[in-house]
N, C-alpha and C positions, 0 to 999 in steps of 0.2 A: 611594603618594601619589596614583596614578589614583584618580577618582570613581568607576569601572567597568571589567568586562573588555574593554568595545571599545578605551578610551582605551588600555589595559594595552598591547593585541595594536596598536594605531597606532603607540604609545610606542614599543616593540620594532622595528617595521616603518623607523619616520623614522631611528631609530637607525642601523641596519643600513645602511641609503641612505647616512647620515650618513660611517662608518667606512669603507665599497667608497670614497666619492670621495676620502675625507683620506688613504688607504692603497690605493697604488698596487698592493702588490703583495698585498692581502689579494684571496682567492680565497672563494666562497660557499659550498665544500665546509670552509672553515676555520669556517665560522658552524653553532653550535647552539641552539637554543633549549629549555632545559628548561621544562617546565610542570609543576605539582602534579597536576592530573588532566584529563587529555586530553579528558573528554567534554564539559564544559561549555564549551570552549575553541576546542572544532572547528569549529562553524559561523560564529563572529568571522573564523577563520585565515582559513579558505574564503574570506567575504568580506573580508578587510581583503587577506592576501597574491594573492587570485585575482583583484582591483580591473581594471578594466583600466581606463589603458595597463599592462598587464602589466611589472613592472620586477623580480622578486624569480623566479626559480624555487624551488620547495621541495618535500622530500620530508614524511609525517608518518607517524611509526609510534605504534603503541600505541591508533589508536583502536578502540573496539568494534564489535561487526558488527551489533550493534541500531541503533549509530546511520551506521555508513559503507555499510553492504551495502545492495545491491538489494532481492537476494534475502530479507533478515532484513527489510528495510523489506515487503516484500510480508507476508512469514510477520505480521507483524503486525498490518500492515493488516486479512488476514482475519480474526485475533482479536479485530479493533474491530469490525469488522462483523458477528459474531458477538454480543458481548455488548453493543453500542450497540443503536439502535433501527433499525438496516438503515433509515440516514437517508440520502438525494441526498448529501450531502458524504461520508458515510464510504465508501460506495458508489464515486462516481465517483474520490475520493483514490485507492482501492485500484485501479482499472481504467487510471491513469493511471502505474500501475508499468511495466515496461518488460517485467517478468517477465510480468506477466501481458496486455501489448499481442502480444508475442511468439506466448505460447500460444494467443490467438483470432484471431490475424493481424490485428491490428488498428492504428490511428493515432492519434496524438494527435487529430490533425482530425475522424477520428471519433467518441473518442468526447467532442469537444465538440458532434459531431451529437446523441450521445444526451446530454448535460446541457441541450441546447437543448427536445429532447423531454420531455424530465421535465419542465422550467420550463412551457411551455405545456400540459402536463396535468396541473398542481398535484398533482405526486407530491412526497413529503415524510417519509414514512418510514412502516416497516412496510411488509410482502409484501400480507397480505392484512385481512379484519374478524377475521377467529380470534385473528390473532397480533398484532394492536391490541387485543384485548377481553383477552387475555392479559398486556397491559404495563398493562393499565389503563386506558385509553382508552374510552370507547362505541365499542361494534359496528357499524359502518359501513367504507366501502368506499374514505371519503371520502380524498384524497390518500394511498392507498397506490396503490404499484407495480400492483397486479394492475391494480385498476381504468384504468389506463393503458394497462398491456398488449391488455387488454380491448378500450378506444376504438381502438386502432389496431387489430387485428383487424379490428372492425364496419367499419372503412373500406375495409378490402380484399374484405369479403363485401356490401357495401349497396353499395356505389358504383359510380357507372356512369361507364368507363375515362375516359367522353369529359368528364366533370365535371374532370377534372385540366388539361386546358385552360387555360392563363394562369394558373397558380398558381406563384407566385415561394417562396425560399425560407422569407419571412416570414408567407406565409399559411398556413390554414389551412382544411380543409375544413367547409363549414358546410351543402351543399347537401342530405345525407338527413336526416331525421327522426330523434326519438329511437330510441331500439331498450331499453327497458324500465331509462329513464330514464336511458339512456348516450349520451353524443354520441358519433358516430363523430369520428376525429382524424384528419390525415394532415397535410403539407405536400409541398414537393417530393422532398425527403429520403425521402420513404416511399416515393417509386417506385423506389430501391434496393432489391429485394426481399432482394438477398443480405446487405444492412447490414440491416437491418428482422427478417432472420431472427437475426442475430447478435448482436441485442439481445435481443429474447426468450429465447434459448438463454444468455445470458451470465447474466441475469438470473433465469433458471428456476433453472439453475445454482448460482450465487452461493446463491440459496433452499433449495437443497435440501440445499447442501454445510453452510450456518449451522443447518439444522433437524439432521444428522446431529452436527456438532461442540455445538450448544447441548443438545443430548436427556438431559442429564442428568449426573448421579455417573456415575463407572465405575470400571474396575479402569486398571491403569496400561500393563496389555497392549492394552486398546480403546481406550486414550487411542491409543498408539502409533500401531494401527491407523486413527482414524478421521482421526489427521491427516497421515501421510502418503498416506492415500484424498485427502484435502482438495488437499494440495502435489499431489499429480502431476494432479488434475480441474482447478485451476484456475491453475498455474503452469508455466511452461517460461524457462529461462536462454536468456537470445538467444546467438549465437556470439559475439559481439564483447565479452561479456561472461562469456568463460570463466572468468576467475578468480571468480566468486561461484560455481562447484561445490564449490572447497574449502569453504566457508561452508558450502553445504546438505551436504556430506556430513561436517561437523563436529557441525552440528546434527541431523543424524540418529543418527550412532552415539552422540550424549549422550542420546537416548531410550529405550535402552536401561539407564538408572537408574531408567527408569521403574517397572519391574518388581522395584524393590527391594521398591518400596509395600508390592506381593503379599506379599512374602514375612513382612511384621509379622504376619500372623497365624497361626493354626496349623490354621482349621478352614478348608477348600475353599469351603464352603458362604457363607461369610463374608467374603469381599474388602472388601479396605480401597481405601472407593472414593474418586476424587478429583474435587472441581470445577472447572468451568472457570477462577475463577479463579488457584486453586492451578497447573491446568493453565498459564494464562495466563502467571503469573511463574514459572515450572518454563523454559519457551520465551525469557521475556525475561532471564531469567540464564542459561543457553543460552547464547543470540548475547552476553549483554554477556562471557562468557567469551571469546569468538572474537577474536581480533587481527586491525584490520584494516590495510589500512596506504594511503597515496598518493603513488605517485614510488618510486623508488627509495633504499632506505636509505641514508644517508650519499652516495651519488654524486650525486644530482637536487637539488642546488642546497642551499638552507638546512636544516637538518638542525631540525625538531618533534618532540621528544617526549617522555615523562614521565620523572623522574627515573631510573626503573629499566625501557632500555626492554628 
């Protein structure tokens, strides 16, 4: 009789409120809530039962690791930025995982340093003119990555130390000359040299790991190979988020069907090869196989989850 799933999961929620005050002796380990299918459902729980003033604890089993995991959120991410246009938003989504803050030692605050930098060097998508002339675009330099990378470079080789002088966060270096129609960049942020270098290197990175995973067909032995090359160059599990290793080593020994592909054929010569996007939903039915879970089952308060969990 709800209009929608939110009203659905409020409906549920006011209830629940409703029965703990009129039943003194009702306890919240006595409360379950079946759903039909966990994944469209998850992110309403989240917000309607996670509301603060927090009033309801609960546990939820049964959701997938495509959509509850770190780690399967990262593994993804790099697959968008792989097959999207290596745009500022899929870019910075994926650098803003935790898994992969982890692995470059990085901060959220930083890298809202580098979304600030992209914005003021009209970077927009694509690495380089090749790999814009490649998607279709005219051949130019114009709002890709490189050419950004580029301007901050020229800043650190043209500029003279003492031009940095009263330059607040918001400015921006404007005092040398072109250098073969590049303006040099810099603001305050750039005289971080150890952030400045961690941008380049994240970025080269990210480049070189989408140029190896996007390079074409392959067998399902190099598929293997070139993505968990990809996971361990640009992901690492932080400690506090021990439990997303079961995830990544669920999702590894399931690539190991990968190699079934091989075997449809009978000549060596001949591999039965697969694309990326085959590859793509090979990974996202993967993690949606993986059970995730939040709270403890049946003891953490309200009990979520699907009919058969």
């Amino acid at each position: 009789a709800c209009p929608g799933r939110y009203r659905e999961v409020e409906t549920v929620y006011n209830s629940i409120l409703y029965n703990l005050d009129h039943d003194k002796e009702l306890r919240l380990t006595d409360i379950a809530v079946l759903v039909p299918e966990i994944s469209p459902y998850k992110p309403i729980i989240d917000s309607v039962f996670g509301k603060q003033p927090r009033c309801l604890s609960y546990n939820l089993a049964d959701a997938r690791a495509e959509i509850e995991s770190i780690f399967g959120k990262a593994v993804m991410g790099i697959l968008q930025v792989v097959s999207g246009r290596f745009s500022r938003k899929e870019v910075f989504e994926l650098l803003l995982n935790p898994c992969v803050m982890h692995k470059w030692r990085i901060s959220a605050d930083d890298v809202m340093i580098f979304v600030r930098w992209a914005k003021s060097l009209n970077i927009y998508h694509t690495f380089d003119d090749k790999e814009k002339e490649k998607r279709g675009y005219i051949q130019s330099e114009l709002y890709t990555w490189k050419q950004g990378l580029v301007r901050m470079t020229l800043s650190r080789v043209l500029s003279d130390p003492a031009d940095f002088t009263g330059l607040n966060s918001r400015d921006s270096f404007s005092g040398t000359p072109d250098f073969q129609g590049k303006k040099p960049f810099s603001d305050f942020s750039t005289g971080d040299l150890e952030l400045l270098e961690k941008f380049y290197v994240i970025i080269e990175t990210l480049n070189r790991v989408s140029g190896v995973l996007g390079a074409g067909p392959a067998s399902g032995k190099t598929w293997k190979k070139r993505f968990l090359s990809a996971c361990d160059t640009l992901l690492e599990i932080p400690p506090h988020l021990s439990s997303e290793k079961s995830v990544r080593e669920s999702l590894y020994g399931s690539l190991e069907e990968l190699e079934v592909y091989d075997g449809l054929v009978t000549d060596s010569s001949d591999l039965f090869c697969l694309d990326l996007p085959f590859f793509t939903e090979f990974i996202k039915s993967g993690l949606g196989a993986i059970r995730g879970y939040y709270g403890d089952y049946l003891t953490s308060g309200v009990t979520v989850s699907a009919m058969l969990p």
